[in-house]
Each structure stands twice: as C-alpha cells, then as structure tokens.
C-alpha positions as CSV (number, residue, x, y, z in Angstrom):
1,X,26.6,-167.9,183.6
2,X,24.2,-167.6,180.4
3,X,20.8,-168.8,181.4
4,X,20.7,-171.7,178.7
5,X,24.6,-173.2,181.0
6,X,22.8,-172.9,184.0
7,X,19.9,-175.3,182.4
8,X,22.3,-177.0,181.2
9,X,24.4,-177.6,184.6
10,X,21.2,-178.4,186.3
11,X,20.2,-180.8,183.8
12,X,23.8,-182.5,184.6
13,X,23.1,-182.8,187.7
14,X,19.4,-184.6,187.4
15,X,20.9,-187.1,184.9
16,X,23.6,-187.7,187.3
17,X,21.0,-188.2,190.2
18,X,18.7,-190.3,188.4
19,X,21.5,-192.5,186.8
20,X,22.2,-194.0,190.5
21,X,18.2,-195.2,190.3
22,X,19.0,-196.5,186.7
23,X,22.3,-198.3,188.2
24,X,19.9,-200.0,190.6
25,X,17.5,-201.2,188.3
26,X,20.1,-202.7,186.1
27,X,21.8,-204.5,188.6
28,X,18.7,-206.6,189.1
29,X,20.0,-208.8,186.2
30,X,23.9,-207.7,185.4
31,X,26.4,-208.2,187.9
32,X,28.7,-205.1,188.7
33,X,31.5,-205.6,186.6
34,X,29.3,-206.6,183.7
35,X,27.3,-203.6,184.0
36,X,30.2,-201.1,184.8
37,X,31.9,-202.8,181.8
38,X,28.8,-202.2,179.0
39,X,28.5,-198.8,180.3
40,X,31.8,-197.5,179.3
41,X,31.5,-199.7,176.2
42,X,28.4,-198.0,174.9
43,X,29.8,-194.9,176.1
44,X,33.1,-195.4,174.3
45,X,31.4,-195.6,170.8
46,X,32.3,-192.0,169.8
47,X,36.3,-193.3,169.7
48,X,35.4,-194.7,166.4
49,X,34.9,-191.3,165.2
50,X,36.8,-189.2,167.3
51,X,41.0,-189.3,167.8
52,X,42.8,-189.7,171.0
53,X,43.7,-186.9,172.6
54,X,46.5,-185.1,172.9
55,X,47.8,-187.2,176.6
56,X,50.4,-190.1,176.9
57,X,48.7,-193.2,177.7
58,X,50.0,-193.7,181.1
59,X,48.2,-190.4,182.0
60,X,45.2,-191.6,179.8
61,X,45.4,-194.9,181.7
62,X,45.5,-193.5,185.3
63,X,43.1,-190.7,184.8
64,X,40.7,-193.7,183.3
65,X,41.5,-196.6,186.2
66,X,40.6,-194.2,189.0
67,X,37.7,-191.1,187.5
68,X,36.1,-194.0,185.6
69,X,36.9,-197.8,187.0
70,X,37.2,-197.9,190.1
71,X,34.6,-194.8,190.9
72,X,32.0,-197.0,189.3
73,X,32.8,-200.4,189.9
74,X,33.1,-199.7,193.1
75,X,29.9,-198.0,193.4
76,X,28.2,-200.4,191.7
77,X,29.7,-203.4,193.9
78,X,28.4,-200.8,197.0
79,X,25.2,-201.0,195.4
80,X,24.6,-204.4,194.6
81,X,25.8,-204.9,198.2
82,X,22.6,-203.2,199.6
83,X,23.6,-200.1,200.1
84,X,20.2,-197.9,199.8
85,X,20.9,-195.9,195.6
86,X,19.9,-192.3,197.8
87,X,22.7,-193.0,200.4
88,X,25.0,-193.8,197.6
89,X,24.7,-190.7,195.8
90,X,25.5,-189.1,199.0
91,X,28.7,-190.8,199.9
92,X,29.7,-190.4,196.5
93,X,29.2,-186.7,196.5
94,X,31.9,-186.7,199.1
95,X,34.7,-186.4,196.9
96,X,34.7,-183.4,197.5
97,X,36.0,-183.5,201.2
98,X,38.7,-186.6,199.7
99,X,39.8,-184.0,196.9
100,X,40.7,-181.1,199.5
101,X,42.8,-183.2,201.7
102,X,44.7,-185.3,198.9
103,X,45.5,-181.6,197.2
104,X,46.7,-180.5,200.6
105,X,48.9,-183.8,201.7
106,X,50.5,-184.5,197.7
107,X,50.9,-180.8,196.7
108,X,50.7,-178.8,199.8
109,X,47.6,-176.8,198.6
110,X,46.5,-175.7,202.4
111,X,42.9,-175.4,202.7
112,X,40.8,-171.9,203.5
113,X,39.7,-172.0,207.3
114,X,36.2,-172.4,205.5
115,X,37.4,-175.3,203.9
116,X,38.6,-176.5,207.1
117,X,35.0,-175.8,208.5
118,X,33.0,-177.7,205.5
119,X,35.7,-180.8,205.8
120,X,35.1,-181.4,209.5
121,X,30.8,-180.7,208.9
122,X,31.4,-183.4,206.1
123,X,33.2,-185.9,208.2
124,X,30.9,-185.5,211.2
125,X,27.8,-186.4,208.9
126,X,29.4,-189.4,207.3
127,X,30.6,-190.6,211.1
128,X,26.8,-190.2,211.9
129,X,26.4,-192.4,209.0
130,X,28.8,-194.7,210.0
131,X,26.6,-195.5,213.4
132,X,23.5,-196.8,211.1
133,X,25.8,-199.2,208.8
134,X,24.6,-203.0,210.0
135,X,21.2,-202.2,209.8
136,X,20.7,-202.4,206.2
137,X,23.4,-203.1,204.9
138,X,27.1,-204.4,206.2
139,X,30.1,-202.7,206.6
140,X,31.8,-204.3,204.2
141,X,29.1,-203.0,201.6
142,X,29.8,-199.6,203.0
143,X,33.7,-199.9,202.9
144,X,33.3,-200.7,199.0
145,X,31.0,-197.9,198.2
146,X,33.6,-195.6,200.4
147,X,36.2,-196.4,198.2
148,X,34.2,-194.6,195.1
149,X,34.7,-191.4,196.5
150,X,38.5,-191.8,196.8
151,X,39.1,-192.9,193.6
152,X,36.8,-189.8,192.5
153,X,39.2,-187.8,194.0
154,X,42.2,-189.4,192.8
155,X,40.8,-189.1,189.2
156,X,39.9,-184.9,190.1
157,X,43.7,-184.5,190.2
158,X,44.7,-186.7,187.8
159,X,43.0,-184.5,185.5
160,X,44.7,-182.1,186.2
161,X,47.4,-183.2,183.4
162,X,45.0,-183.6,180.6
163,X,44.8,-179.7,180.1
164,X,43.7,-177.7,177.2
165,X,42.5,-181.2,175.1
166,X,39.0,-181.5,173.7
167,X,36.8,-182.6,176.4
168,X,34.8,-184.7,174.4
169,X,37.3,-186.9,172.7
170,X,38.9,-187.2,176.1
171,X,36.3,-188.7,178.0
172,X,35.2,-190.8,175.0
173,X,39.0,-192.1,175.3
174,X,38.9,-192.7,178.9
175,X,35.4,-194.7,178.8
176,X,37.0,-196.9,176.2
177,X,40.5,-197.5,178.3
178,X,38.0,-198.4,181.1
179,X,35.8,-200.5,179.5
180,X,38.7,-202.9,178.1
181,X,39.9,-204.3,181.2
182,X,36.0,-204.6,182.7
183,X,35.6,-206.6,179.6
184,X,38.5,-209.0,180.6
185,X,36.7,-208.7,184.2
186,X,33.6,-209.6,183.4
187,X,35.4,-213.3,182.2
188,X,35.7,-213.7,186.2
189,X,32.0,-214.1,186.1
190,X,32.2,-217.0,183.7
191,X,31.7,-217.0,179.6
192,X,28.5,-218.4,179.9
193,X,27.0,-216.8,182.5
194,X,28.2,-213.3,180.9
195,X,26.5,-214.4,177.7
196,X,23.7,-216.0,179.5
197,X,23.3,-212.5,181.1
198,X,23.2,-210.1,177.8
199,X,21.8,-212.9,175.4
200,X,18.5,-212.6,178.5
201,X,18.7,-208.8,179.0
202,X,15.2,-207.2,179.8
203,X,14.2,-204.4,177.4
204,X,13.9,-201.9,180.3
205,X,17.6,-202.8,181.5
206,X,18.9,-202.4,178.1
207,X,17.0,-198.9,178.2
208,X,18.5,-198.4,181.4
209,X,21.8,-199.2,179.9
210,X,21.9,-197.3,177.3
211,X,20.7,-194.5,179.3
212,X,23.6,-194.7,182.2
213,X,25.7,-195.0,178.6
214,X,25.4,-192.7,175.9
215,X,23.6,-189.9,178.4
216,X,24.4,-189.9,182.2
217,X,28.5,-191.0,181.2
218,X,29.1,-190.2,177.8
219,X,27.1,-187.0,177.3
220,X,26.7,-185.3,181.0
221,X,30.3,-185.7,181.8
222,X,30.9,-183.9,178.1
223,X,28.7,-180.9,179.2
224,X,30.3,-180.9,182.5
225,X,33.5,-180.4,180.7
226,X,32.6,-177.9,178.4
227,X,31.0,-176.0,181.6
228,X,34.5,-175.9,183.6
229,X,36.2,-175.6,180.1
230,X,34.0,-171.7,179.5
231,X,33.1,-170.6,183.3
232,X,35.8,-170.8,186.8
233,X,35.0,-174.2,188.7
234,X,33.6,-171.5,191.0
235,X,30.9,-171.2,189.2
236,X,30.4,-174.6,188.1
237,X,30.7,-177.1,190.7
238,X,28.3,-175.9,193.3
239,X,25.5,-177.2,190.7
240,X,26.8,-180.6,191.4
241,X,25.3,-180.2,194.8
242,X,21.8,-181.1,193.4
243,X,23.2,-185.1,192.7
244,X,22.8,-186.5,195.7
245,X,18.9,-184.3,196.3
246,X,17.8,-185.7,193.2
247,X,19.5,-189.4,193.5
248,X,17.5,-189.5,197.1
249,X,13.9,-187.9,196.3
250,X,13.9,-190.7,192.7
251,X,15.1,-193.3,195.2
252,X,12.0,-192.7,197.4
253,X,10.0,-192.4,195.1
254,X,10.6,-195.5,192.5
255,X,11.9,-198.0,196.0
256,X,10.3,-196.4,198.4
257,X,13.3,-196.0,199.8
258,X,13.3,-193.9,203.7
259,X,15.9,-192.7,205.8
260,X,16.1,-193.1,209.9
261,X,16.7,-189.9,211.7
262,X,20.2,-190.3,212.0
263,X,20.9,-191.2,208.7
264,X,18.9,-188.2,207.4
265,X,20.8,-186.0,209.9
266,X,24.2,-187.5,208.5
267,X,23.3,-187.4,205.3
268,X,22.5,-183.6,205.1
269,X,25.4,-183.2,207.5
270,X,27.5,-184.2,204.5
271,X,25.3,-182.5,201.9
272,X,26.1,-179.1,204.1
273,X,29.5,-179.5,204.5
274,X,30.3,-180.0,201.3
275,X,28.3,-176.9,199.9
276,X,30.8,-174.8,202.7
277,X,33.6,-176.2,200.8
278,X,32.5,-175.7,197.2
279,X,31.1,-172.1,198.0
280,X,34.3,-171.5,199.9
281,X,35.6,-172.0,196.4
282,X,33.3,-169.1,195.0
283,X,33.7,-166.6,197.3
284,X,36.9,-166.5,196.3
285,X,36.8,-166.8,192.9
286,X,34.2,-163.5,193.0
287,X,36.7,-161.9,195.3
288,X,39.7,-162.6,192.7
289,X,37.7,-161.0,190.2
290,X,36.3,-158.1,191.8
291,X,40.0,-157.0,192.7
292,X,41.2,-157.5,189.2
C-alpha cells in the first residue's frame, strides 16, 4: 500500500474508534433510535447530489436494513443499556468471527485451519466475557449489543451484490434508505418528545452528531471503500483491528472507564482471534500473488 492509504486506513480506523465515545456522549440526551436515525440523515445529504447506484432496491434495501440499521441501532440500544463504549467496540469487532461462519453455512466457503484456530480464540474470549455480564450491565443489554455484530456480518455479504458501483454514491444511498424508516421509528418515542429532544439539543451533541454523521459514517466508510475498491481485502482489513484499541484507550480516558481482569483477558482474547483470522486472510493473499 502507498504510504498516504495506509494513513489513510489508520485514520479510518481512529474515527471509527472514537465515534463509539462520540455515540456515548450523544446518547446522554437522544434516545437510540433518534440518534441512529439523524446519523444516517446527516450522513445521507450527499443523495441530493449524487444518483442511486447502479442496484435494485431490494438489494439496496437489505444491504441498508442490516450493514446500517440494525448494526447501529442495535449498538446504540447496547449502549444506552450500559454496556461500557470500550467493550462495545470490541464485541462489534467481532464480525469478523459471524462473517466466517455465515460464508461457510450459506455458501459453503470452508474456512482455513487458521481460520478455524482464530474463530475458536474469538469465541473463547467472548465466553470469558460472557462470565462478567451482570455486573455492569444485564444480559439483556449484552444480547442487544450481540446482535450488532450479526447484522454486520449479514450486511459483509450482502455486499457482496453491489459490485463494481461507486462506493460513494452507494453508501450515501444506503444511509438515506436507513435513515427513512428510523425516522418513522423515532415517532415510537412520541412527536413531542422527539421535537422536545432536537428543539433542546446541546451544542457539543450536535458536534457530536455531526461528527458520527458526515465523518465517522458518511466519510470513513467512503475511504474504506475506495481502500478495498484499489488494494486485496488482504491488505486492508487487518487495519480495522486498531477500532476496538482506540474505542477502549478514548473510553478510559474521557469515562474513566476500567476493565476487570477477566474482561481484559476476554476482550484481547477476541482482539487476537480475530487478527488470526484476518491475517489468515493475508497470508494467503501474498501466497496467491507470489505464485502468480
């Protein structure tokens, strides 16, 4: 990779980590749905501008209702349930373990022996995770916030069947099919306490807002498709391992947020087993090429 992609896939990755802290701070004074629901608003502005892509819209609508909606709303319920924002951005991370087995039970994509290997590591750390929920926070909270990584996954294959369309337009498309039923959602909550709720909102949420918006959604995930679009996946998706580090350390820092031994044993358990299966991925992707 070029020098100025790998800043630029490392800078993914802090705005990623540091939008779970955001996500936190906003949900002081939004409720989940509201706040999933003007994320994907502000970050479907560019459809004004830009056209749909390419993709019929029940492929548009799927790819959208699982990558977008229920990853986030669902993440953002786990959060506003008390689930601690560095925890979060590890759990999420495990998508990757969710994508691997979904590929292997719907398409029959068997996984390397050192996938195997970084699937079991990943499901050992989260079980070890599993023993501290009810502490903190309940299970319930925790069987929300599980459900982000699954519908992560669902959306990674999904994608699959928007190839060779402008990355950009398409993710500016899917924010805006996602943000039309949270908007209907948000109703749930009441008219007046939804207007009550953005007529009130604090200058650092809106910051925070428009951060999570135009930068961490709109933005990142357009670099992080223009980085798979130019470089093998290989390459690519092992930088994504630098989320949940930098989600954690802000955590700490701005909530003072600690972890008990066997949570910080579970959580790096997870961390580790997922960095066996993404570099799984580039060894071989550089053995593919050398034999070429």
């Amino acid at each position: 990779m070029k020098p100025a992609d790998i800043c630029i896939a490392v800078l993914v990755a802090v705005i990623w980590g540091l939008a779970f802290v955001l996500s936190r701070i906003a949900l002081n004074e939004l409720s989940p749905t509201l706040m999933t629901a003007l994320r994907f608003t502000i970050a479907a502005a560019p459809c004004l501008v830009v056209p749909r892509p390419k993709v019929s819209w029940p492929t548009l609508i799927a790819i959208s209702f699982t990558l977008f909606l229920g990853q986030f709303l669902t993440q953002a319920w786990g959060i506003a349930l008390g689930v601690p924002v560095g925890l979060t951005s590890v759990i999420v991370q495990s998508q990757a373990l969710f994508t691997i087995g979904f590929a292997a039970v719907l398409f029959g994509e068997r996984p390397s022996p050192r996938q195997t290997l970084g699937i079991a590591i990943a499901a050992s750390g989260l079980l070890m995770i599993c023993g501290t929920v009810g502490y903190d926070f309940s299970v319930t909270a925790f069987a929300v916030l599980l459900m982000s990584p699954l519908f992560f996954a669902a959306g990674n294959l999904l994608l699959r069947r928007a190839q060779g369309v402008p990355m950009f337009d398409l993710f500016a498309w899917l924010c805006l099919v996602a943000a039309v039923p949270l908007l209907v959602l948000t109703l749930e909550d009441g008219a007046q306490p939804t207007w009550h709720a953005l007529w009130n909102i604090s200058a650092p949420v809106l910051l925070c807002m428009l951060c999570i918006g135009a930068i961490s959604t709109c933005t990142a995930y357009w670099l992080w498709g223009r980085l798979l679009r130019d470089y093998p996946a290989a390459q690519v998706v092992p930088f994504a391992l630098l989320v949940p580090f930098v989600g954690s350390a802000a955590s700490s820092v701005v909530f003072g947020e600690t972890f008990g031994p066997l949570r910080l044993a579970g959580m790096l358990t997870v961390i580790l087993g997922i960095a066996v299966m993404v570099l799984s991925k580039r060894a071989q992707a550089l053995t593919r090429t050398a034999g070429a």
